[in-house]
C-alpha positions as CSV (number, residue, x, y, z in Angstrom):
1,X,6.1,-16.7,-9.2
2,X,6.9,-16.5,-6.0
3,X,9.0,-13.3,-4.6
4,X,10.4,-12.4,-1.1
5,X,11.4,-8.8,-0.5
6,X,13.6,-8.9,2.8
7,X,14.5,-4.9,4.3
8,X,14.1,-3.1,7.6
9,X,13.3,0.1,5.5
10,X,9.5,-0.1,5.5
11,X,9.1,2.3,2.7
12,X,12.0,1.1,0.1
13,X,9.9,-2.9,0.2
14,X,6.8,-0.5,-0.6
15,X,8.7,0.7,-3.7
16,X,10.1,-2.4,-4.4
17,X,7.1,-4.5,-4.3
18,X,5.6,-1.8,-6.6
19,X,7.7,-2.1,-9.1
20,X,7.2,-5.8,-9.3
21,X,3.9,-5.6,-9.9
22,X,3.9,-3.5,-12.6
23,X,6.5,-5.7,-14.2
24,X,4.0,-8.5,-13.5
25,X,0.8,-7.0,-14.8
26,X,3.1,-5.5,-17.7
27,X,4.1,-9.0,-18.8
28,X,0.8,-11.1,-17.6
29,X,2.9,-12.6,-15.3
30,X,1.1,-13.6,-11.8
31,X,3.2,-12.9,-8.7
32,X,2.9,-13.6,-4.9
33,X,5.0,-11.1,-2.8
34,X,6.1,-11.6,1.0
35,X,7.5,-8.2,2.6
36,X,9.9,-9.3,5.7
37,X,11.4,-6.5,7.6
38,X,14.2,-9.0,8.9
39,X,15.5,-11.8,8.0
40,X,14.2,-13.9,10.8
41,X,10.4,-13.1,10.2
42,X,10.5,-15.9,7.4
């Protein structure tokens, strides 16, 4: 699965992305992550 995290607060996408994995590895479920710190970076 593929997840984008989009936020300008560096520190809340840390958390975020965090608790995604955990979900993931909870429920054997592989995961790519992309961190954007504005909507334009994608």
């Amino acid at each position: 699965m593929k997840i984008a995290i989009c936020d300008d607060e560096e520190l809340l996408c840390s958390k975020i992305e965090k608790i995604i994995l955990e979900y993931g590895e909870a429920n054997n479920i592989s995961l790519e992550i992309d961190i954007l710190n504005d909507g334009r970076s994608y």
